[in-house]
C-alpha positions as CSV (number, residue, x, y, z in Angstrom):
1,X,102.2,150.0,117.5
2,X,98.4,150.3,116.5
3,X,98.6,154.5,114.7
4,X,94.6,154.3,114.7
5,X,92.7,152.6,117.1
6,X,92.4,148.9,116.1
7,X,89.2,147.7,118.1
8,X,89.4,144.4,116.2
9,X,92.9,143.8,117.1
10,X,92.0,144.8,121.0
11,X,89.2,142.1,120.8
12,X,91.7,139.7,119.7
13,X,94.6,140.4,121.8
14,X,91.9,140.9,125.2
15,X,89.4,138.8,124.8
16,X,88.7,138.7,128.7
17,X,87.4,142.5,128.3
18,X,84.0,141.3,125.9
19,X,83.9,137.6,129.0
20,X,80.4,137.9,130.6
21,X,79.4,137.4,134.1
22,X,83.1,138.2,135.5
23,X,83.9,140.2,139.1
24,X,85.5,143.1,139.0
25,X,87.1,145.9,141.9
26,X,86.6,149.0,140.9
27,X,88.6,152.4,142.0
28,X,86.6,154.2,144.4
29,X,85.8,157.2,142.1
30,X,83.0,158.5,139.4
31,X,85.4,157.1,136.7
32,X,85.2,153.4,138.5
33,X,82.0,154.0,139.4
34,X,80.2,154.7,136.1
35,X,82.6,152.4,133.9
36,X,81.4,149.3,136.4
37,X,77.7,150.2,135.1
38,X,78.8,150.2,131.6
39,X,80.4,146.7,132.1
40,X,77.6,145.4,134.4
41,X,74.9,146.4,132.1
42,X,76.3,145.3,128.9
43,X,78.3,142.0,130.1
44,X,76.9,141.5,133.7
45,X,80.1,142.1,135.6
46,X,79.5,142.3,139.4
47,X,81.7,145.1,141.6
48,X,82.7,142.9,144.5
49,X,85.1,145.1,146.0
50,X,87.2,148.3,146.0
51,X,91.3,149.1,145.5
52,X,91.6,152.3,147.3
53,X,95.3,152.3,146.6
54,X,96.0,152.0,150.1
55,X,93.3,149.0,150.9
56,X,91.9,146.3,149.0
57,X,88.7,145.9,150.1
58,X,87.0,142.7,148.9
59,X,83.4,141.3,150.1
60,X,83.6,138.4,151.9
61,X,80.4,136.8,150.9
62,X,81.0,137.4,146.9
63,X,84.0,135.8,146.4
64,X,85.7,132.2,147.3
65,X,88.4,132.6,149.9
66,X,90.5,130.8,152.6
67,X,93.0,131.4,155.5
68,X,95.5,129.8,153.8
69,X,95.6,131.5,150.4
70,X,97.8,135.2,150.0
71,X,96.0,138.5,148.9
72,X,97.3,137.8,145.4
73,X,96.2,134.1,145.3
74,X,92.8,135.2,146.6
75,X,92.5,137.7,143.7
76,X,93.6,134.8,141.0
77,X,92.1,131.9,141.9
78,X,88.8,134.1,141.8
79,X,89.4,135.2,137.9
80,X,88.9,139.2,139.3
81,X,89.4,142.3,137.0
82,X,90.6,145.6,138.3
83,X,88.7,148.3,136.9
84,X,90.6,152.0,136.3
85,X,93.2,150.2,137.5
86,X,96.6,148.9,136.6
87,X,97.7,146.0,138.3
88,X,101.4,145.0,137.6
89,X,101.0,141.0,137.3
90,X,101.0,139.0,134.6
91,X,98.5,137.0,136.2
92,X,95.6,139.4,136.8
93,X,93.5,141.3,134.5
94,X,93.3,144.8,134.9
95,X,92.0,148.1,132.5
96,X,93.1,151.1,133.2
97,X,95.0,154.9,131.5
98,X,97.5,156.0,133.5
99,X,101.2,156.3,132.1
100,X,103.1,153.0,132.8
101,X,106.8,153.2,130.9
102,X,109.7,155.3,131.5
103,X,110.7,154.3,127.8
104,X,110.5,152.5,124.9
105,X,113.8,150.9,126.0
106,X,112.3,150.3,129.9
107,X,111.0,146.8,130.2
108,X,107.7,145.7,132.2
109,X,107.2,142.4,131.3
110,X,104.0,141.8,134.1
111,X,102.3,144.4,131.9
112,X,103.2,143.4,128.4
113,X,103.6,139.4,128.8
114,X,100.0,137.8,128.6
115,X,98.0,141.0,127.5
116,X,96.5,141.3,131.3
117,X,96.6,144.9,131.0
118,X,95.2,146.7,128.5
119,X,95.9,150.0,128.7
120,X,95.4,152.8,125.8
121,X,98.8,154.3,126.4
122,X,100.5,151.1,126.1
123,X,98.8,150.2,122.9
124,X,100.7,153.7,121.7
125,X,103.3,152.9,123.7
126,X,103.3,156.4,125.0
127,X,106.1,156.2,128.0
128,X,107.2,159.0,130.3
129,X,109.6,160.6,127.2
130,X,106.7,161.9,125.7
131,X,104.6,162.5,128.8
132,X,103.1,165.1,127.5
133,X,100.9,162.4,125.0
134,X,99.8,160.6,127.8
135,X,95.8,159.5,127.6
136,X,93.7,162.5,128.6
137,X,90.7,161.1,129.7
138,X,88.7,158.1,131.5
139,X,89.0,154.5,131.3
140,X,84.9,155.1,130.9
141,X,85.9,156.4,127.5
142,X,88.0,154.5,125.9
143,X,85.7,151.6,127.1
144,X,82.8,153.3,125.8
145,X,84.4,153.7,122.5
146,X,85.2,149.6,122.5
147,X,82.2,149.2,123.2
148,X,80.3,150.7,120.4
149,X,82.7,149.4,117.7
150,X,82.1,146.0,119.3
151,X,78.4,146.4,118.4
152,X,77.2,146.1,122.4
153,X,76.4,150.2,122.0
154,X,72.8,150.9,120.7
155,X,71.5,154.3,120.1
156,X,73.5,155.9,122.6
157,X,73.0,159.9,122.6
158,X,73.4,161.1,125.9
159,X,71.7,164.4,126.9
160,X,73.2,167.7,128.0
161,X,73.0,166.7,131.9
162,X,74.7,163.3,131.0
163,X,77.2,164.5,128.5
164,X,78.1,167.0,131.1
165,X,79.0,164.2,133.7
166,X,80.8,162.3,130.8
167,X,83.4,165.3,130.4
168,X,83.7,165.6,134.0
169,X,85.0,161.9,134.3
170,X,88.9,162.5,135.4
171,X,88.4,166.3,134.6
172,X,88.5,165.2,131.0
173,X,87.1,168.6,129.7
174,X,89.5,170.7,131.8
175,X,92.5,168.3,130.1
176,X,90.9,168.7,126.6
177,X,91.1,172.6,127.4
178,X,94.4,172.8,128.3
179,X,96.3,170.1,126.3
180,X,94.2,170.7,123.1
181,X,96.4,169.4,120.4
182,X,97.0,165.9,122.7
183,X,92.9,165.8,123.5
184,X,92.4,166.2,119.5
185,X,94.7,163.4,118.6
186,X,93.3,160.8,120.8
187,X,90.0,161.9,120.2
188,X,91.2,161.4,116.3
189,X,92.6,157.6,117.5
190,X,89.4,156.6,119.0
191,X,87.6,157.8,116.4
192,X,85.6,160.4,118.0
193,X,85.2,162.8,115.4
194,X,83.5,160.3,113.2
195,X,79.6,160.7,113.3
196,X,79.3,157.1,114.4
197,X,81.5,156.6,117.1
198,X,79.7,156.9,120.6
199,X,82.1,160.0,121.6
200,X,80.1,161.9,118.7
201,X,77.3,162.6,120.5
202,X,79.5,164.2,123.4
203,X,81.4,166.1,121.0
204,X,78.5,167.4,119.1
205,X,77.2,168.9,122.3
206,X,80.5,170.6,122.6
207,X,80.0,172.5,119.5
208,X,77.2,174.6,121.1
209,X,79.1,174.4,124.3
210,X,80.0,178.5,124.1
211,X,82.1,179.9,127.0
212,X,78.8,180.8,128.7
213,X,76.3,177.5,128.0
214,X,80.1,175.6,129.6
215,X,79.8,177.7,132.5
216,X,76.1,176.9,133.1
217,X,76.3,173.2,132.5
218,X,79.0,172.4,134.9
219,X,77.2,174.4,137.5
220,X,73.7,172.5,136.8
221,X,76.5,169.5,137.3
222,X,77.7,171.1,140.3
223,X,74.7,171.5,142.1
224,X,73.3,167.9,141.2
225,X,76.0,166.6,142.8
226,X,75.5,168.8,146.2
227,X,71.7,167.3,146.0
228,X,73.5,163.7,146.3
229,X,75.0,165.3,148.7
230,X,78.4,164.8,147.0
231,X,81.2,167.5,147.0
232,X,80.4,170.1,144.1
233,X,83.4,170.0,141.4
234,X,84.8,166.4,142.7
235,X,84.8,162.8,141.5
236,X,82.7,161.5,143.9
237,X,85.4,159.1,145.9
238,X,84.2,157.0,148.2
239,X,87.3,155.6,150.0
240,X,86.1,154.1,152.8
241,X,83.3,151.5,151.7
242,X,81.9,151.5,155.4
243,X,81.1,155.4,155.2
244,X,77.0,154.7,155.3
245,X,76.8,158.6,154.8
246,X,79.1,159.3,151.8
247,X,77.7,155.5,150.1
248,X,74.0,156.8,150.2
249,X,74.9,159.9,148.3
250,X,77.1,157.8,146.0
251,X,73.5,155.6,145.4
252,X,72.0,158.5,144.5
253,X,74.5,159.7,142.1
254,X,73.8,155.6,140.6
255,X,70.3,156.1,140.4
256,X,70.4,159.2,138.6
257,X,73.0,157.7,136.1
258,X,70.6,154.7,135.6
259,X,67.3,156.6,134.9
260,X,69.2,158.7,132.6
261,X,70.7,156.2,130.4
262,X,68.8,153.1,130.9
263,X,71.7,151.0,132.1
264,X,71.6,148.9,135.3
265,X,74.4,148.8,137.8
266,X,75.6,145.5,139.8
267,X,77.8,145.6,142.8
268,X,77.5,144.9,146.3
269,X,76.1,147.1,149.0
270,X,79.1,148.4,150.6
271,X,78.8,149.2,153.9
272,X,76.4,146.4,154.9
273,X,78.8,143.9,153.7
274,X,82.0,142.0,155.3
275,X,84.9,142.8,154.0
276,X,88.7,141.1,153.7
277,X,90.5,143.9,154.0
278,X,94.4,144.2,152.8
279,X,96.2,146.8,153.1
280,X,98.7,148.6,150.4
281,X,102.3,150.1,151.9
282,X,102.0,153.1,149.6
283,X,105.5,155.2,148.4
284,X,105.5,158.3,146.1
285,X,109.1,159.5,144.6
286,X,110.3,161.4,142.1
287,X,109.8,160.5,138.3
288,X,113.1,159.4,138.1
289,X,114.7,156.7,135.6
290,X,116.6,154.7,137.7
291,X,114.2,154.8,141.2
292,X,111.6,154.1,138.2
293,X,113.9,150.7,137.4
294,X,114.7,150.0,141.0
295,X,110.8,149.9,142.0
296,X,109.9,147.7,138.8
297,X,112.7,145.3,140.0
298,X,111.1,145.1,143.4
299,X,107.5,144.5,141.5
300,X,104.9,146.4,143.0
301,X,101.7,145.7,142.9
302,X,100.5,148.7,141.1
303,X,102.1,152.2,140.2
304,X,101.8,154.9,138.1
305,X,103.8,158.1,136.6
306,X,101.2,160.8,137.6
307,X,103.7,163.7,137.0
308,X,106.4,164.8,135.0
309,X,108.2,166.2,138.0
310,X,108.0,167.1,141.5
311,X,108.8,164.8,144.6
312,X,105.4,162.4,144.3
313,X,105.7,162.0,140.5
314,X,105.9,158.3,140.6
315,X,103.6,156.5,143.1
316,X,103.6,152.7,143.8
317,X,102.6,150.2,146.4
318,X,103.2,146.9,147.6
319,X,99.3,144.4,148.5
320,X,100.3,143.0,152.3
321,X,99.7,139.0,152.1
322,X,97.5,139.1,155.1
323,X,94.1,140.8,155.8
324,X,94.1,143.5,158.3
């Protein structure tokens, strides 16, 4: 179990994360969206596609495909990396956060045989017994924090407007708020509190961050995002790739990003492309430890423990072989 972050040992155990030139499918949110500009500018990853969690949407003219090949085989035999994703195969990469173990004692082999996933809780091996631990903010963090221990990271200090959108990523701010002794001691694992870690620059903003200069920020935020013509106070998803409308306010939000931080984005125009399209038969139970077993017996293709209780706690879902 790696106590303090170990960006060495990550390097060595998922060397795929530091490959260049590699395609990835993103999720269709800001979190996806701005951690496939930190790959693309830094390692030249191209966004070919989407995972929706109920379609796979994949462009037809950036990847190599046949009739005759599955969903699955499709996604190997073109090397592609799932982005804010975790994708339950010991054959394909993924990087994502969300909580993936019932326990300590609960195998998942596909997600611990072959280091395809990387995944900061399971690095802790933080499980559902102590859900309460679970990561609290983006995969664009924890990335962004590999990053800049990696030595790819120059000189980042992000402004107010920036750093603003950088604690919105998965509500991250709103989590720190609430769950503040679990936001302080991942911040402590990464190593945000240290003056040289990228995250310093965010949380040095936060120390002037009063209850008032908060309020403000987030509504500057707010109303940039209506100019995109995005909803105000949302993460920007985009789940339908051929929405023209909703993609040209997302390309906005892109452009702004890239102006503001230098970096260059790399994915395919979305709803001028053809797509393969597979769809996802997509179940939610209850976080329960033997549905939990039952459903990693039947190996879906993705899944997550997204509650500590309730009826939808657990959601999963199984790729269909053939395109829609």
């Amino acid at each position: 179990m790696i106590e303090k972050c170990d960006y060495s040992k990550i390097r060595e155990l998922f060397p795929w994360i530091t490959e260049h030139n590699k395609k990835c499918v993103i999720s269709p949110d800001l979190d996806g969206l701005l951690t496939s500009i930190l790959l693309s500018n830094f390692l030249d990853w191209h966004v070919v596609g989407i995972y929706t969690i109920n379609d796979l949407w994949l462009g037809k003219n950036h990847i190599a495909h046949s009739p005759e090949k599955s969903s699955e085989e499709l996604i190997v035999s073109n090397k592609l990396i799932f982005v804010d994703h975790d994708i339950y195969r010991e054959n394909i990469f993924s990087v994502g956060h969300h909580l993936l173990q019932w326990s300590n004692e609960t195998p998942i082999p596909h997600h611990t045989i072959n280091n395809k996933s990387l995944n900061p809780n399971l690095l802790r091996r933080i499980t559902k017994k102590e859900f309460n631990r679970k990561y609290p903010y983006g995969t664009f963090h924890f990335l962004l924090a590999c990053f800049s221990a990696w030595g790819f990271l120059k000189d980042f200090d992000p402004d107010d407007e920036v750093a603003t959108l950088l604690l919105h990523i998965d509500s991250s701010f709103e989590s720190s708020i609430k769950y503040q002794d679990n936001a302080i001691d991942w911040l402590d694992w990464l190593g945000g509190s240290e003056d040289k870690s990228p995250l310093y620059p965010i949380c040095r903003r936060m120390l002037k961050f009063n209850p008032r200069v908060i309020i403000e920020r987030f509504k500057i935020l707010a109303n940039q995002f209506e100019q995109f013509g995005l909803p105000p106070r949302r993460q920007a998803a985009f789940d339908n790739p051929l929405d023209k409308t909703k993609w040209i306010a997302i390309k906005k939000l892109i452009k702004w990003f890239e102006e503001k931080t230098g970096w260059k984005s790399n994915m395919i125009e979305f709803p001028d492309e053809k797509f393969i399209r597979y769809g996802v038969k997509r179940e939610s139970n209850k976080p329960n430890k033997g549905i939990f077993e039952n459903i990693i017996r039947r190996n879906p293709f993705s899944y997550a423990i997204i509650a500590g209780g309730g009826d939808d706690g657990f959601n999963y879902g199984w790729l269909e072989n053939n395109p829609i």
